[in-house]
DRENVEX-832490 format. One record per residue (C-alpha): residue number from 1; x, y, z. Coordinates in Angstrom, 3 decimals. Example, Ala and Ser with C-alpha at 12.3 -4.5 7.8 and 13.67 -1.06 7.14 Angstrom:
<nodes>
+-----+----------+----------+----------+
:   i :        X :        Y :        Z :
+-----+----------+----------+----------+
:   1 :   12.300 :   -4.500 :    7.800 :
:   2 :   13.670 :   -1.060 :    7.140 :
+-----+----------+----------+----------+
</nodes>
This chain:
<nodes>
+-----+----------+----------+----------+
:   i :        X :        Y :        Z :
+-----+----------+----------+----------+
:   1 :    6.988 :  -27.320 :   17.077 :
:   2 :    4.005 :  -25.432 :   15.325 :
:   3 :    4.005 :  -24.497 :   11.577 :
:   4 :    4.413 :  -21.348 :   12.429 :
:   5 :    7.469 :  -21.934 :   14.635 :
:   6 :    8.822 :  -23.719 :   11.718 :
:   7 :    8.318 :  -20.967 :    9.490 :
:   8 :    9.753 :  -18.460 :   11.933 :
:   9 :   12.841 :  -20.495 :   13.271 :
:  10 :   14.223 :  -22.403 :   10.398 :
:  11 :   15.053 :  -20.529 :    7.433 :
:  12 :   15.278 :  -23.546 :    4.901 :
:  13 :   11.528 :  -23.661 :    5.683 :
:  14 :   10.942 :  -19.909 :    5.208 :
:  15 :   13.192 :  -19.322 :    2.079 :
:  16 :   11.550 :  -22.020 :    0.286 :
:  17 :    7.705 :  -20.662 :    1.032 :
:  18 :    8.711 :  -17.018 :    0.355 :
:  19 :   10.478 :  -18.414 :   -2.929 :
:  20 :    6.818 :  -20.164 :   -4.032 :
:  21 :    4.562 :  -17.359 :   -3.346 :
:  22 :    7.235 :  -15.015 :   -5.268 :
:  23 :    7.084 :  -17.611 :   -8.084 :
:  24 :    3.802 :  -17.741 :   -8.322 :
:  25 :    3.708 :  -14.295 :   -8.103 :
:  26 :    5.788 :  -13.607 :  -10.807 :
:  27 :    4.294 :  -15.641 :  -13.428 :
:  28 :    0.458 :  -15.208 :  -13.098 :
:  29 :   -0.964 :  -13.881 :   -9.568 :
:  30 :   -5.702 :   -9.715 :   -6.898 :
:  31 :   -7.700 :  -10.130 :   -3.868 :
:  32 :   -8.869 :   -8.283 :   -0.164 :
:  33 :   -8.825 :  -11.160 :    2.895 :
:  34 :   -9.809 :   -9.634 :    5.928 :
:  35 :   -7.075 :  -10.474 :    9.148 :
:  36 :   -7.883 :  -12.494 :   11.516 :
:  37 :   -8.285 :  -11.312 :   15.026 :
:  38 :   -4.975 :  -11.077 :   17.395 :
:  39 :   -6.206 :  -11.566 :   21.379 :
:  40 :   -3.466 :  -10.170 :   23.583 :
:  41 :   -1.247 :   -8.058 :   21.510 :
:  42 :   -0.963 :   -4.164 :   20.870 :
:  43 :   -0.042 :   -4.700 :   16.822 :
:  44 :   -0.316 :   -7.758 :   14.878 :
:  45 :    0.271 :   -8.336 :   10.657 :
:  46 :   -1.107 :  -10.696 :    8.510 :
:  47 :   -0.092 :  -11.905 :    4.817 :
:  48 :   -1.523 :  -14.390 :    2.398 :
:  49 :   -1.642 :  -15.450 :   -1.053 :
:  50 :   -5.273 :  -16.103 :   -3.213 :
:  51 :   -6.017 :  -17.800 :   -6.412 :
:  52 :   -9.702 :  -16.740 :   -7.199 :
:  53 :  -11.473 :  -18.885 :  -10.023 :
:  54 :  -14.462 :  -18.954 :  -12.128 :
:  55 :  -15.761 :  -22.179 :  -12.295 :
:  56 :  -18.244 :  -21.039 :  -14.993 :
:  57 :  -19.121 :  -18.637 :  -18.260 :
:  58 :  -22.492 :  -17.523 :  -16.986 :
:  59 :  -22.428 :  -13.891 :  -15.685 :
:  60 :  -25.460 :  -14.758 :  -13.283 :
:  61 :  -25.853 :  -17.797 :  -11.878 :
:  62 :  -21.861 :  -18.529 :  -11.757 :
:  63 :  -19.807 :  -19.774 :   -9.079 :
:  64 :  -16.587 :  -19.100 :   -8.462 :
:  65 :  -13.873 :  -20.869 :   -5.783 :
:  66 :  -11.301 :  -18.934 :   -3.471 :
:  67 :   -8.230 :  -20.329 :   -2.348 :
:  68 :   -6.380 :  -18.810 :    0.208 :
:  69 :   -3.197 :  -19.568 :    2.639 :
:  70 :   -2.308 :  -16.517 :    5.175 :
:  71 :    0.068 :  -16.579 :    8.527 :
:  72 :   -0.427 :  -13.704 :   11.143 :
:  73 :    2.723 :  -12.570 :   13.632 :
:  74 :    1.578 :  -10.422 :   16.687 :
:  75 :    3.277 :   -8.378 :   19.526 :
:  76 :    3.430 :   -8.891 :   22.916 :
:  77 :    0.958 :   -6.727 :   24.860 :
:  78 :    3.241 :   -4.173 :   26.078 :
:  79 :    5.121 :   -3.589 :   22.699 :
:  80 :    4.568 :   -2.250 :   19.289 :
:  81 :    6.396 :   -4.976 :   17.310 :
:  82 :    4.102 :   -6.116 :   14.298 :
:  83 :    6.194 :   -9.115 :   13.794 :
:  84 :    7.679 :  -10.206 :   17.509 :
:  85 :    6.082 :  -14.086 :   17.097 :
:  86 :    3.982 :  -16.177 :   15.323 :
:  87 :   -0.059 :  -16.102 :   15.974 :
:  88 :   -1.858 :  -17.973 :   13.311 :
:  89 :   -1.682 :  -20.207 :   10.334 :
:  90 :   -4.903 :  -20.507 :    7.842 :
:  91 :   -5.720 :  -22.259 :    4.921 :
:  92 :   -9.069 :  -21.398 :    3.594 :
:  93 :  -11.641 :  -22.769 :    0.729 :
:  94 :  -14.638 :  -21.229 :   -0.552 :
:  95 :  -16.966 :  -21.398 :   -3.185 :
:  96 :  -19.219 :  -18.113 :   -4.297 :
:  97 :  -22.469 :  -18.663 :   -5.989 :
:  98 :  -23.861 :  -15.610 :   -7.870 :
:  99 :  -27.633 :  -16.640 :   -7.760 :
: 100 :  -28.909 :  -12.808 :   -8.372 :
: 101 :  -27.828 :   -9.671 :  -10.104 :
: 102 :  -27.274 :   -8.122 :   -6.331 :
: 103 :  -26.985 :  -11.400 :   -4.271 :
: 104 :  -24.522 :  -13.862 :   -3.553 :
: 105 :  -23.894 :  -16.690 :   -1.021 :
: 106 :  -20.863 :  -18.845 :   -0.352 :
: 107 :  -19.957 :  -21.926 :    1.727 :
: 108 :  -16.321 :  -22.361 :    2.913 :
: 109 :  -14.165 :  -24.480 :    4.996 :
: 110 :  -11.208 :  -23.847 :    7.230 :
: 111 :   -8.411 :  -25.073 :    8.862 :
: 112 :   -6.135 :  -23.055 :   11.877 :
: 113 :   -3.549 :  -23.182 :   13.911 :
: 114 :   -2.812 :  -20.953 :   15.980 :
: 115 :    0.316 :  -20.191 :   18.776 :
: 116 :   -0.777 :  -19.731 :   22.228 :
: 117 :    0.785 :  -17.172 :   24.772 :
: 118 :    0.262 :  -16.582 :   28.642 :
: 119 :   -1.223 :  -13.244 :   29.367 :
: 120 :    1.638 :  -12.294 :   32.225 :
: 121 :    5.144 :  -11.356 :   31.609 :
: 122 :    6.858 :  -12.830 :   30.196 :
: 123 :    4.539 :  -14.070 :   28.005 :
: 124 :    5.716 :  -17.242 :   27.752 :
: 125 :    3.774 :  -20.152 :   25.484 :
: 126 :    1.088 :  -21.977 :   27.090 :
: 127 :    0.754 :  -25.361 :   27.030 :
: 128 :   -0.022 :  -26.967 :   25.213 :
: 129 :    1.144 :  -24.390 :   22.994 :
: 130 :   -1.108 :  -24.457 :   20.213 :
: 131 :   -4.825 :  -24.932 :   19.324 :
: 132 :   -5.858 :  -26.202 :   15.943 :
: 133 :   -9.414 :  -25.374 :   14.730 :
: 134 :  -11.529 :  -26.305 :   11.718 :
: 135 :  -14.598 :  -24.082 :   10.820 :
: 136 :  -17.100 :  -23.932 :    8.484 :
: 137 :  -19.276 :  -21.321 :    7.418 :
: 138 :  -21.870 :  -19.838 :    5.067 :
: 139 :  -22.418 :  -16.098 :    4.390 :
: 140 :  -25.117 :  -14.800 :    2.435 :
: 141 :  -24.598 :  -11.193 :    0.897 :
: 142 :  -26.138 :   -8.126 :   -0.915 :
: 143 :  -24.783 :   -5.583 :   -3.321 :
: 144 :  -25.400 :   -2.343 :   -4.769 :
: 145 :  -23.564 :   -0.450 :   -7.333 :
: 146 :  -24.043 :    3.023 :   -8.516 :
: 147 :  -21.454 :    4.095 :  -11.045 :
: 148 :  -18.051 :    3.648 :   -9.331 :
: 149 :  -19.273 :    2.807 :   -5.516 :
: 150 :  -20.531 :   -0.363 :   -4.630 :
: 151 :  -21.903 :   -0.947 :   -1.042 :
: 152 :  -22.735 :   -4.664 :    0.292 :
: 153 :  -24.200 :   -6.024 :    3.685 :
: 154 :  -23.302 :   -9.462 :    4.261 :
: 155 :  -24.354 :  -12.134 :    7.218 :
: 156 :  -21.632 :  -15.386 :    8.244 :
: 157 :  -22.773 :  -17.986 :   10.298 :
: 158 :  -19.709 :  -19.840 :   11.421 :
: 159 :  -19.162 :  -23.633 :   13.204 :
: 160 :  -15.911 :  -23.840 :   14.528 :
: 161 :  -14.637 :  -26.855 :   16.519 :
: 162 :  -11.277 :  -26.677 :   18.318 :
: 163 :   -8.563 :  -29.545 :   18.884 :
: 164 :   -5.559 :  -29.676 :   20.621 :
: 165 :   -2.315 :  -30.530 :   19.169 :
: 166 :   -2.691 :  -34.360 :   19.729 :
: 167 :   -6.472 :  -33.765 :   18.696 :
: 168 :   -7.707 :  -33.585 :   22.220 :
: 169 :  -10.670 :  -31.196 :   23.528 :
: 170 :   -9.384 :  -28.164 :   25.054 :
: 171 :  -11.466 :  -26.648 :   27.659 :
: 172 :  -14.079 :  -24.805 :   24.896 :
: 173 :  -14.378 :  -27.204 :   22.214 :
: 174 :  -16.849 :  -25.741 :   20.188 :
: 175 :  -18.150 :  -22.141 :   19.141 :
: 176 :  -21.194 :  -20.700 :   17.206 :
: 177 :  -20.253 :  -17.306 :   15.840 :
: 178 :  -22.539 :  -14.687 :   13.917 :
: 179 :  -20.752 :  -11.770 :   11.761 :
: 180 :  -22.654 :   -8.787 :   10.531 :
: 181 :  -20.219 :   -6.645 :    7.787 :
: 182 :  -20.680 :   -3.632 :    5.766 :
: 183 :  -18.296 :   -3.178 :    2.882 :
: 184 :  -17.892 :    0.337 :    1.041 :
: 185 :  -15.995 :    0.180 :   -2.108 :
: 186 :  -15.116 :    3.663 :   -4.077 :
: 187 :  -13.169 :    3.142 :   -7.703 :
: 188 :  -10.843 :    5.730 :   -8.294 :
: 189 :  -10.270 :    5.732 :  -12.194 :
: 190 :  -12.415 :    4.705 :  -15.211 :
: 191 :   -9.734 :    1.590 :  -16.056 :
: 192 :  -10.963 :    0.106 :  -12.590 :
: 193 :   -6.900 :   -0.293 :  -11.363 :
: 194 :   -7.124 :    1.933 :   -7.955 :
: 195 :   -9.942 :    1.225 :   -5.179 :
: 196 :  -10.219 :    2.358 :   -1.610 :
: 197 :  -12.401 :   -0.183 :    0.501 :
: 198 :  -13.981 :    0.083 :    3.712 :
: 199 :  -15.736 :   -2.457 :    6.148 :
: 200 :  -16.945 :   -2.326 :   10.218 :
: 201 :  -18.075 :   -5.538 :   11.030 :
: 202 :  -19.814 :   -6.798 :   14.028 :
: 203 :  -19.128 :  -10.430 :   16.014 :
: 204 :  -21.311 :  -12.336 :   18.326 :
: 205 :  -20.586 :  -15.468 :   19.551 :
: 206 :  -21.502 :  -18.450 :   22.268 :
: 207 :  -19.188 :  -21.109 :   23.441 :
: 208 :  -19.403 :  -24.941 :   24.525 :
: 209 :  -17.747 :  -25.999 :   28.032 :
: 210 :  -16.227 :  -29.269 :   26.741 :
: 211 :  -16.240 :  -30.830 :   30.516 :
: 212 :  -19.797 :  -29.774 :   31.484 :
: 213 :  -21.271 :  -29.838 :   27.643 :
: 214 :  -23.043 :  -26.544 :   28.726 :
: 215 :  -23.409 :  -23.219 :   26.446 :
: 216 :  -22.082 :  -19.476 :   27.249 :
: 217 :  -24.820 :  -17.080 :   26.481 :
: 218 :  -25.023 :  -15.867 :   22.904 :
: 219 :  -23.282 :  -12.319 :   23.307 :
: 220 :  -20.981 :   -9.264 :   21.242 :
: 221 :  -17.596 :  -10.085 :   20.973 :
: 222 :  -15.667 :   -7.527 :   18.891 :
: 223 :  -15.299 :   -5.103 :   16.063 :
: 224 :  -13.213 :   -4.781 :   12.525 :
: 225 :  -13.090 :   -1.816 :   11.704 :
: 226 :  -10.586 :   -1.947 :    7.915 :
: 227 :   -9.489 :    0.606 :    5.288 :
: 228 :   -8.018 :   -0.846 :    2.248 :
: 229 :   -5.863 :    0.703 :   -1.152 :
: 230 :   -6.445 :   -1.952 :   -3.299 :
: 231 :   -4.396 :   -1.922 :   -7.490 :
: 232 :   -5.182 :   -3.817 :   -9.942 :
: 233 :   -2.882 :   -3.784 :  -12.798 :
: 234 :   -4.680 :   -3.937 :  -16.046 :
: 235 :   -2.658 :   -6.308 :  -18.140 :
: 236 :   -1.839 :   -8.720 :  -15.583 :
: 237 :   -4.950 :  -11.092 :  -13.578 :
: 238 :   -3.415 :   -9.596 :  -10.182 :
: 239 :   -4.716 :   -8.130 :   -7.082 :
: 240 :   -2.231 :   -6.225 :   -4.728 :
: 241 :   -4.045 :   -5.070 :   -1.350 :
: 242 :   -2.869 :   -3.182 :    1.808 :
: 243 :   -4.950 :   -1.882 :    4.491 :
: 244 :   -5.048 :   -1.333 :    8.354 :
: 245 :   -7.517 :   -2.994 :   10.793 :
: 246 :   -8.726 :   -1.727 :   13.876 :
: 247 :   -9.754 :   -4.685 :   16.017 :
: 248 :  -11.858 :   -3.318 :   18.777 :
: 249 :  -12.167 :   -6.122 :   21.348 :
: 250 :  -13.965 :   -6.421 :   24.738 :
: 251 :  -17.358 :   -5.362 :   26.273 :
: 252 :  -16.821 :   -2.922 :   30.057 :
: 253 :  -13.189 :   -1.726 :   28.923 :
: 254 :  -12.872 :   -2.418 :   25.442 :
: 255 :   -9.321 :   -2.119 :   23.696 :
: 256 :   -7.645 :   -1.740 :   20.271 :
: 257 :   -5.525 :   -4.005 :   18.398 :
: 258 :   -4.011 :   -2.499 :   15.424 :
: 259 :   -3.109 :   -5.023 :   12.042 :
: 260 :   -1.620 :   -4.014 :    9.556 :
: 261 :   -2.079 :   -6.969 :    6.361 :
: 262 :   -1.038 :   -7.603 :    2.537 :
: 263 :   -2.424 :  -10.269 :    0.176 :
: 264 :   -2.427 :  -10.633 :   -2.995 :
: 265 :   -5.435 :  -12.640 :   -5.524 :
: 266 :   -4.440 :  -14.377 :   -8.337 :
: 267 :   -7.076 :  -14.000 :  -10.776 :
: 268 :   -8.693 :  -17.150 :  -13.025 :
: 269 :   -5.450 :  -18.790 :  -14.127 :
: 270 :   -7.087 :  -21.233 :  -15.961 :
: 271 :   -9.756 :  -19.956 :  -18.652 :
: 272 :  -12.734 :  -21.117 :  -19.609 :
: 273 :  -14.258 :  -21.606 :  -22.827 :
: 274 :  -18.055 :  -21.194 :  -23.432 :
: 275 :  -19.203 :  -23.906 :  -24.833 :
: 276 :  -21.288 :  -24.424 :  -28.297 :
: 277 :  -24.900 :  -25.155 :  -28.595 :
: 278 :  -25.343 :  -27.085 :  -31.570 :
: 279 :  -29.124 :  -28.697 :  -32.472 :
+-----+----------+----------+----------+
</nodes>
């Protein structure tokens, strides 16, 4: 049984995650992680936890590290049920480097797991009936800001390499994927608590045929399309987002997959002291 079956199906398993992100929550928890894609479903939701810290005092020049652990549920195709079974389980790590006033770039690593389905009724689980991956990427990105908007183009180059559950090659084993985004941000007050955020971004991908070692062509995949309300209380170093995605998929009869997805970003729980020069 998955982790996400686990999750789903036993509730000592459930009740005691739930009980550590409210925890940790509660005593020092801000942050906007993009959902992952759902393949086969009509609706799809998505929820995970961030703790976001400066490794550094320098305003340029700093890096920072982003922690993150999110699980997705999807619908069958011919429902509307956001949270009918699980789809995916990700832990993420990545590290920011501010190297210019306007651009940043950041290295990461992944690991997934994600359920698999059949694509006929009744949608049964394949078998095997999950696929683990572990990806790494780099993104490189650009920003502008002109009073309270702030607009940013960013390019991910991802390596992802997929295993079955006993660590096997499945029948595409590998994957090089591109990802073009553009990210509008609009503050709404002068105490910098209320945002709305925007992105559409772009995927393009090729594929390795594990038996034959041969490569797809490099083509377009899909598009995120993402609206976001994200609050920021000011006393507390929290995050709270919610947003919808629109996750356009397909090339000759292209269709929609709606997400709807809540994190939260804790925000530098340890501080850091600048240090003292002396001669």
């Amino acid at each position: 049984m998955s982790l996400l079956n686990e999750f789903k199906h036993k509730p000592g398993i459930r009740t005691l995650i739930l009980s550590v992100i409210i925890f940790i929550c509660y005593t020092h928890c801000a942050g906007q992680i993009i959902p992952p894609g759902s393949s086969d479903a009509h609706t799809a939701s998505w929820f995970s936890i961030a703790l976001s810290q400066k490794l550094d005092t320098q305003k340029i020049r700093s890096w920072r590290s982003v922690s993150y652990f999110g699980i997705a549920f999807k619908s069958d195709p011919d429902n509307y049920n956001f949270f009918q079974k699980p789809s995916i389980l990700i832990i993420n790590q990545e590290f920011y480097h501010q190297f210019r006033k306007n651009w940043q770039y950041s290295v990461a690593l992944s690991y997934l797991n994600q359920n698999q389905y059949q694509d006929s009724i009744p949608y049964a689980k394949e078998d095997p009936a999950t696929k683990q991956e572990f990806r790494i990427y780099g993104r490189v990105t650009y920003t502008i800001r002109k009073n309270r908007i702030g607009f940013s183009s960013s390019f991910r180059q991802e390596i992802r390499k997929f295993y079955t559950p006993d660590f096997k090659s499945p029948t595409e084993d590998f994957q090089l994927r591109s990802r073009i985004r553009l990210q509008l941000s609009v503050t709404l007050d002068r105490n910098k608590v209320h945002r709305i955020i925007a992105n559409s971004e772009q995927l393009f991908s090729t594929r390795r045929i594990s038996k034959t070692k041969t490569w797809t062509n490099f083509k377009y995949n899909d598009s995120r399309f993402s609206f976001y309300y994200s609050y920021s209380p000011k006393n507390l170093p929290l995050t709270f987002n919610i947003g919808y995605m629109n996750n356009l998929t397909g090339n000759k009869k292209p269709h929609s997959i709606h997400h709807a997805a809540f994190d939260i970003t804790i925000h530098d729980p340890f501080h850091l002291k600048r240090k003292k020069h002396t001669l």
